[in-house]
N, C-alpha and C positions, 0 to 999 in steps of 0.2 A: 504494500500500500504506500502509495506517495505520502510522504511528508508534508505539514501545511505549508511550512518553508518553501520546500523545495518544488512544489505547487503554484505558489504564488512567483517563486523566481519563473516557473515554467511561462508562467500569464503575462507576465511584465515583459520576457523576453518575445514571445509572441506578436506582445502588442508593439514592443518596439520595431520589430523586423516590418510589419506591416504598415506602421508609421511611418517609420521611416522611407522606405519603398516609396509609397503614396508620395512622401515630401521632396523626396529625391527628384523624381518625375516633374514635380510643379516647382522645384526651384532653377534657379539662372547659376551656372554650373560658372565660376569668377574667372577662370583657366579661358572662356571664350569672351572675354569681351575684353578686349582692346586698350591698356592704360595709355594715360597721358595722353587724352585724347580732350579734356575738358578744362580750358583755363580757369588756374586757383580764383575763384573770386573772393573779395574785399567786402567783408561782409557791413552796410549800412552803420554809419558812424551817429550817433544821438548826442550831441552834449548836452552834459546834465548839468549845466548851468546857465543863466543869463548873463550878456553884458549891458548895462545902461549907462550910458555917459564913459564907457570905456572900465566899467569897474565889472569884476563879474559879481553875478548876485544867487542864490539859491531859487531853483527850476521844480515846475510842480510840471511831472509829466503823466500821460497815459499811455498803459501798454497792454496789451490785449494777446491773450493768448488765443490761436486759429485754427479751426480746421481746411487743409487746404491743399492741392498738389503741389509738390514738388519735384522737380529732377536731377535726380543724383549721379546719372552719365546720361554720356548720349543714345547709347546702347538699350537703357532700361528706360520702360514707361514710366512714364508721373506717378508720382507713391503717393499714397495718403498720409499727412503727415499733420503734426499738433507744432504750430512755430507762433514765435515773439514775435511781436512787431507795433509798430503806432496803428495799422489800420492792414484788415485781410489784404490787402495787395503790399503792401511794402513788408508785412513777415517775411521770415526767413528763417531756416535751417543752416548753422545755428543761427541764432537772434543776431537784433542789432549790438553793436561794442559801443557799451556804453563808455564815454569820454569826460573825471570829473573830475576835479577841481581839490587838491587839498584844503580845507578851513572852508569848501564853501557848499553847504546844504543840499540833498536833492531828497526832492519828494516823489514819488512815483507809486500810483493807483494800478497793479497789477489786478484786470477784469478777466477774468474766465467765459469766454466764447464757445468754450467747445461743447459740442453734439450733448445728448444724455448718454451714448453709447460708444464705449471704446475701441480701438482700432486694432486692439493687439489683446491679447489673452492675460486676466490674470486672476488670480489662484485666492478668492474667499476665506480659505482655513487658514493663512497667517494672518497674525494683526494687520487691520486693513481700512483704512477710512473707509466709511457706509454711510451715506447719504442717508439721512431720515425717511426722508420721503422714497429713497432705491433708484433716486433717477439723479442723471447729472454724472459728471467727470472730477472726482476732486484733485484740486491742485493748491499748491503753495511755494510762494518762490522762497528759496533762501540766496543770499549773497555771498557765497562759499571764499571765505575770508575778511569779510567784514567784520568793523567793530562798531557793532551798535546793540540800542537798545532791545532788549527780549521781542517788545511786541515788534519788533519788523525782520526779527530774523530767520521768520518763512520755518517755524516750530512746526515736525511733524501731524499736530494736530491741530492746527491753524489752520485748516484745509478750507475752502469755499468752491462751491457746483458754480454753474453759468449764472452769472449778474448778482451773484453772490445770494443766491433764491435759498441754497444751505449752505451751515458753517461747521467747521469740529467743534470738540468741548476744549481747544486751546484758542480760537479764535480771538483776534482783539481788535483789528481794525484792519479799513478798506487801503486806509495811504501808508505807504510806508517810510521813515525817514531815514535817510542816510545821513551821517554824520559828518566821512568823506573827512575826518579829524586827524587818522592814523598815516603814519609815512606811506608814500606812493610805489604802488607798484601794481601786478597785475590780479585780479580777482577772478570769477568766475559765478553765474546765476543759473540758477538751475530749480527743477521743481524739486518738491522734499514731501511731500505727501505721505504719511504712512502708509505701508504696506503697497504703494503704489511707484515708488519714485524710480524701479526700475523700467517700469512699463511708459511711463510719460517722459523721459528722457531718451529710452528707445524710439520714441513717436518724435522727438525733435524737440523738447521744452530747455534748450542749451543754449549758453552764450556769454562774451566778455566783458568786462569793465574791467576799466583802467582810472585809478587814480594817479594823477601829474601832481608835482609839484615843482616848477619851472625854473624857480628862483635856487633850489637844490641840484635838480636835476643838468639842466643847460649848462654849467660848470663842466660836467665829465666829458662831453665830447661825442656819446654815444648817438647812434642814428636816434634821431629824434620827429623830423617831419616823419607825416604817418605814411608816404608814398615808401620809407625801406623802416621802418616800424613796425610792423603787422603783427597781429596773435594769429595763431594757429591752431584752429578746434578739432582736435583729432578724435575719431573713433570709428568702430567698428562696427557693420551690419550687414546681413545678407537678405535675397530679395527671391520673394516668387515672379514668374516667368511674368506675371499680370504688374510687375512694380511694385507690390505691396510689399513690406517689413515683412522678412520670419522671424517668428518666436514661437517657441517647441509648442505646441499647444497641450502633452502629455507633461505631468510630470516625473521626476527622477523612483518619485516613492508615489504610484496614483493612489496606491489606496490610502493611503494618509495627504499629501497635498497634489490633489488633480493636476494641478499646471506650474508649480515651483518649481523651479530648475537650478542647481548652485551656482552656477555660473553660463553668463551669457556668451558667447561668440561669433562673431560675423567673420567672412572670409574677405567682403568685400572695405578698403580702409577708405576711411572718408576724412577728406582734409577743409575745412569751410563750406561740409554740404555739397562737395563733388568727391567722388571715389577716382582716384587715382589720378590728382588734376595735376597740370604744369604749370610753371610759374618762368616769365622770363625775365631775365635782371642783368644787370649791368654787373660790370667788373669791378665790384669797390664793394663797401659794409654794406651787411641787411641787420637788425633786429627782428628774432623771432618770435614772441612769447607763447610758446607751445604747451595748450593746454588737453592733458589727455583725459579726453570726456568718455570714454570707454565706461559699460558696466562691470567689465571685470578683465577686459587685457591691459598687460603690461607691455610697454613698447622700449626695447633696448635698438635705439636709434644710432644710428651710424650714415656716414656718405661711402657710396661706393666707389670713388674718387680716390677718396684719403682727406679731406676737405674735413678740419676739426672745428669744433664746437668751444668758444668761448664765452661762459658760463657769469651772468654780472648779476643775476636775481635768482632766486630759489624759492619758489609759491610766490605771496604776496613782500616779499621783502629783498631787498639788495644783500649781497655778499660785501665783502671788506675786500675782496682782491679779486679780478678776474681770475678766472681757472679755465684753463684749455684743456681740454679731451680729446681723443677720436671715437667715442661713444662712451653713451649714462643711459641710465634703466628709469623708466618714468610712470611710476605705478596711477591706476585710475586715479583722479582728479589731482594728482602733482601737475605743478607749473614749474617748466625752465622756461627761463631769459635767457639767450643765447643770442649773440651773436657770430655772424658767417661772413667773413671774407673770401669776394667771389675772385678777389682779383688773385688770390693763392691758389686757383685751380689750372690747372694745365690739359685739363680737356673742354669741348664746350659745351659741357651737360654733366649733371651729375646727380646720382640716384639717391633721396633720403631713403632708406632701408630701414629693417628690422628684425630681428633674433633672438626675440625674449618668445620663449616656451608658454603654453599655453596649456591650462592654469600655471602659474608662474609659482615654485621655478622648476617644478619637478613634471609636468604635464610635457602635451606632445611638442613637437620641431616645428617650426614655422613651413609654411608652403610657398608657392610659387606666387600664390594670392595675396595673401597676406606678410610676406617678406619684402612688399614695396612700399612706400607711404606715398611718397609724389618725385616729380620729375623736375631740375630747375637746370634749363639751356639756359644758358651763358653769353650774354653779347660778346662779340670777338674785340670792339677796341677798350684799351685801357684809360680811366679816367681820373683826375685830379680832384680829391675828397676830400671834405673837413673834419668828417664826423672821425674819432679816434678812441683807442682803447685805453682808460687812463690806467696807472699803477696802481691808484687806490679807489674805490668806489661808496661806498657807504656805510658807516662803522656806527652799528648802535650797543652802547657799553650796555652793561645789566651788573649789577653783585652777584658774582658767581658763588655755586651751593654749597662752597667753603667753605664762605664769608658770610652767610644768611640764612638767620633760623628759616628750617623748610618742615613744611609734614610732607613724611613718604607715605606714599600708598604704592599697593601693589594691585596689580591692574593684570588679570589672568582672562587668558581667549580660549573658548574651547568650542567645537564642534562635537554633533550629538549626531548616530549615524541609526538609521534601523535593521531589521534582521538578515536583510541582504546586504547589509555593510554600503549603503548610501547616506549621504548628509541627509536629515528629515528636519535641522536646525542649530543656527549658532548662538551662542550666549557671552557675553561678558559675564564676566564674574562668576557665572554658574546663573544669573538671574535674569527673569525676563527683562523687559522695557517696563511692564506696568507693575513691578516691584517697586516697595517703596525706593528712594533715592537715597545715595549711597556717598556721593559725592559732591560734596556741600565744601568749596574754597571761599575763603575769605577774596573780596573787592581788593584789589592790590597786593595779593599775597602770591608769593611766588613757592611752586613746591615741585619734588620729584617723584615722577611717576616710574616704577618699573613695570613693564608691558611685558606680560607671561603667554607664550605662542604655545599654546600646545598643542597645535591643530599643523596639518600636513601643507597648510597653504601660506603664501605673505602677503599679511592682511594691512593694506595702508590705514593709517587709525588716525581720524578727523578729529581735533577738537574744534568745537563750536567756541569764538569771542577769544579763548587765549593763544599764544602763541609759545612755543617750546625750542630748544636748544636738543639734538642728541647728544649722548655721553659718549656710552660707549655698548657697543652690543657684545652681549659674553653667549655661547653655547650653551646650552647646559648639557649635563653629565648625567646619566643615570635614565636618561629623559623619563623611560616607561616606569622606572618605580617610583618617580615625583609626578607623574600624570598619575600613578593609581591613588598616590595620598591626597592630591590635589582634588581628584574626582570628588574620594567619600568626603572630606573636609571642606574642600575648597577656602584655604587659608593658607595663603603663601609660609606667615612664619610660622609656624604650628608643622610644614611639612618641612620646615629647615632650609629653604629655600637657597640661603648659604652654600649649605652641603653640597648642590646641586649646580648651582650657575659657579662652574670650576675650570669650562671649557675655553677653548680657541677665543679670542675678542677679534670682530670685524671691524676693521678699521673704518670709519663713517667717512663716504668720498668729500673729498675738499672742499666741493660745490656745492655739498649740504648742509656745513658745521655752523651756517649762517641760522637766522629765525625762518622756523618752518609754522603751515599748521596739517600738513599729514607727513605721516614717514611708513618707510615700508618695514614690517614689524617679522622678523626672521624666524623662518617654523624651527622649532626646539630652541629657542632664545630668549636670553630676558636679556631685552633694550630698554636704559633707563635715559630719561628725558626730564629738562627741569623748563619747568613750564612757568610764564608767568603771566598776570594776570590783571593788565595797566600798560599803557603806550608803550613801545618800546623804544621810541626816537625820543619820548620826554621824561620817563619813570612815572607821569602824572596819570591820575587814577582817573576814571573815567566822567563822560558830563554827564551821563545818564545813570538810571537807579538800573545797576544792571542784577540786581536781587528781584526786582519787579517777577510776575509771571506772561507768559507762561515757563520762562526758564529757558535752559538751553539744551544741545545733548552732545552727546560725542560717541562715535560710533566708528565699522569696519567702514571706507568707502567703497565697496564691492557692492556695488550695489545690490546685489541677489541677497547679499548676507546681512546687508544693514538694514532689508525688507524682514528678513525671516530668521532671528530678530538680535541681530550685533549690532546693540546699539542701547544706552543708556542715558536717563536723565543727567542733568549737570546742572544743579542752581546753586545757587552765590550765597553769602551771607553778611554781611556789615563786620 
């Protein structure tokens, strides 16, 4: 007699052959459609602020999310997609780059447009924003590196359906304020919805802001007009034969969540909403700020050339010294600032590439599809340029965790798998999201986290409002007998945690020892980070009551996992 086990493995494998077959036949196979066939566009610039009489002033704007076609090659028909934009014809995939102002205010009314009915599958049994009423799309934007107050930082239950008809139980208002207070650099906007924000970021809910500060920045030299400036919204998706998005519509475990999946991947790479577009440029500096909006792949970027990478921001913040590379590993929602001198190439073209393993770093080898990013021809004459790389770039001190009472916590990642040994969900700490809150910092308090990976995968871990330093990442030793004390406990010092973090330490690359707010956190490792929690260009504590509700969180940015459910509360205290 069959086992129920090995029964239910019979059905799953069954239904996936079948599945998949079916999907196989209705997708656009990436190996036949033709790259660099679609110039990179420049995706619509918004300043978010006024100038009257030559002084600029804080910008009250409207942005509407869309249901709408888009085209992602020439190859593939118009997809249906969910994009930013001021008005359904000027959306875009991603959004408009927002363009703002240090010290100087933006308000922006983010309206939900979209349909009652979603474009893409997704999965009921994890925590999941649910409309009251069961109709409507929820969404919430967050500013992925902003420092502002609670109520506009786009809090997973902040959700609102079209014209704001329903709201979550974290809801607080329609406008949202940007502060635009914090040192300049690049950010990123995205929806954040519970249980949702894989699937509407798949749909296209992505896109840039840039904070300037001119009087700072115009000193170093670096390309500055936005013609050799540009961000770069990288990600990944594959497409049925008709244009539409695929997402697995089975999931890993159906008889426990119908349509989760732990990780998303597309074969096809998309760079500003074209898959495998070309860009062509002069023979002098570009700035690129390349942001990987990916659910779950990591891109280890390189030029096929030999054409290095010189490294001046890290997320939202500047480095103290240029770092040059011939490739860095840029886990889902990391930001590099790079710049690329074209006039150092000796061919006249050259391929951005990639070679980060999928799930990262132990999953499969990149393919022929996805081992391209985009293509940049090279004008053949050489030209006379201003823009230059300086020695030094931007240095914000802090009292280091020597010098400064800290509270440590210990911060453990685990993965939960079911009887056919698949992921069915991830936890911080051992505890759901809707556990009471656990982590409670002081308004200007700086402390050190150590981050316990016990899970097979490298989980980049967002904090919401603070901003951290890496230390140093140590192996641990023992691993499986500190996972089984860790399991039944789940208390770091209690399992001796000492005893165990004994192993190898990876040295943190040069280009990231600067202020981050994700890092990619090493399976069998504890990487400890001192985090703080107030300006880091002033030491000055914040203008807003950041204790207010609804709070904030910090979570996996995998997005599969920060859905189901790697991801925790984070409120303040006085």
């Amino acid at each position: 007699m069959v086992g129920r086990e090995k029964l239910l493995q019979l059905i799953c494998g069954v239904f996936f052959l079948v599945n998949f077959a079916w999907a196989k036949d209705r997708l656009i196979i990436p190996s036949e459609l033709e790259k660099f066939v679609d110039e990179l566009p420049d995706m619509p610039r918004i300043k978010a602020f006024d100038f009257v009489d030559g002084s600029p002033l804080p910008k009250n704007l409207h942005i509407g999310m869309y249901s709408k076609l888009w085209k992602f090659h020439r190859d593939i028909p118009p997809t249906q997609v969910f994009a930013y934009g001021a008005t359904r014809k000027t959306a875009t995939v991603p959004g408009p780059t927002f363009e703002a102002l240090h010290g100087i205010h933006t308000h922006i009314k983010w309206v939900n447009y979209l349909p009652s009915k979603h474009i893409l599958p997704w999965d009921p049994t994890i925590p999941t924003a649910t409309p009251h009423k069961r109709k409507g799309i929820p969404t919430v934007v967050h500013l992925h590196g902003g420092i502002d107050e609670p109520e506009s930082d786009g809090h997973s239950g902040a959700w609102f359906t079209s014209r704001f008809k329903d709201r979550g139980p974290s809801w607080t208002k329609e406008t949202y304020h940007y502060h635009n207070l914090q040192h300049p650099g690049t950010l990123w906007y995205h929806d954040h919805a519970m249980g949702l924000t894989r699937v509407n970021l798949l749909a296209g809910l992505v896109g840039a802001y840039v904070i300037r500060q001119p009087r700072v920045e115009l000193p170093l030299g670096l390309p500055y007009d936005e013609e050799f400036d540009r961000p770069l919204v990288v990600f990944d998706r594959s497409f049925y034969k008709n244009g539409s998005i695929y997402m697995d519509t089975k999931g890993n475990n159906p008889s426990i969540h119908p349509q989760w999946q732990p990780e998303y991947f597309g074969d096809a790479i998309v760079v500003n909403g074209k898959a495998w577009p070309y860009k062509i440029v002069r023979r002098r500096k570009y700035r690129f700020r390349i942001i990987n909006a990916s659910n779950a792949r990591f891109f280890k970027f390189y030029f096929d050339n030999g054409l290095e990478f010189i490294h001046v921001a890290s997320d939202s913040a500047y480095i103290e010294k240029p770092v040059t590379v011939n490739e860095f590993l840029l886990a889902p929602s990391e930001i590099a600032d790079v710049v690329v001198d074209f006039s150092k190439s000796k061919s006249k073209s050259t391929i951005l590439s990639n070679n980060a393993a999928y799930p990262y770093p132990s999953g499969d080898p990149v393919n022929a599809a996805n081992s391209k990013v985009m293509k940049f021809i090279i004008k053949p004459n050489h030209e006379v340029e201003t823009s230059k790389i300086p020695k030094k770039l931007i240095e914000y001190r802090a009292p280091g965790p020597s010098t400064t009472p800290v509270l440590t916590r210990y911060i453990a990642l685990y993965e939960y798998t079911s009887n056919i040994d698949e992921p069915i969900h991830l936890y911080i700490n051992g505890k759901p999201y809707e556990a009471p809150v656990t982590e409670t910092p002081k308004v200007g308090a700086t402390e050190i986290w150590n981050v316990i990976n016990l899970t097979e995968d490298n989980h980049p871990l967002h904090i919401h409002l603070g901003l951290f330093r890496v230390l140093d990442q140590t192996e641990l030793v023992n691993v499986e007998e500190f996972k089984g004390c860790m399991v039944k406990y789940n208390d770091a010092i209690k399992c001796g945690v000492d005893r165990y973090a004994l192993g190898n330490k990876t040295e943190v690359p040069a280009h990231e020892k600067g202020w981050k707010n994700v890092f990619k956190m090493m399976p069998g490792h504890m990487t400890k980070i001192f985090l703080k929690f107030s300006y880091i260009h002033s030491n000055e504590s914040y203008p807003f009551d950041a204790t207010a509700e609804p709070g904030y969180v910090y979570h996996c940015h995998i997005l599969d996992h920060e859905d189901n459910v790697m991801m925790r509360p984070l409120k303040f205290t006085q």
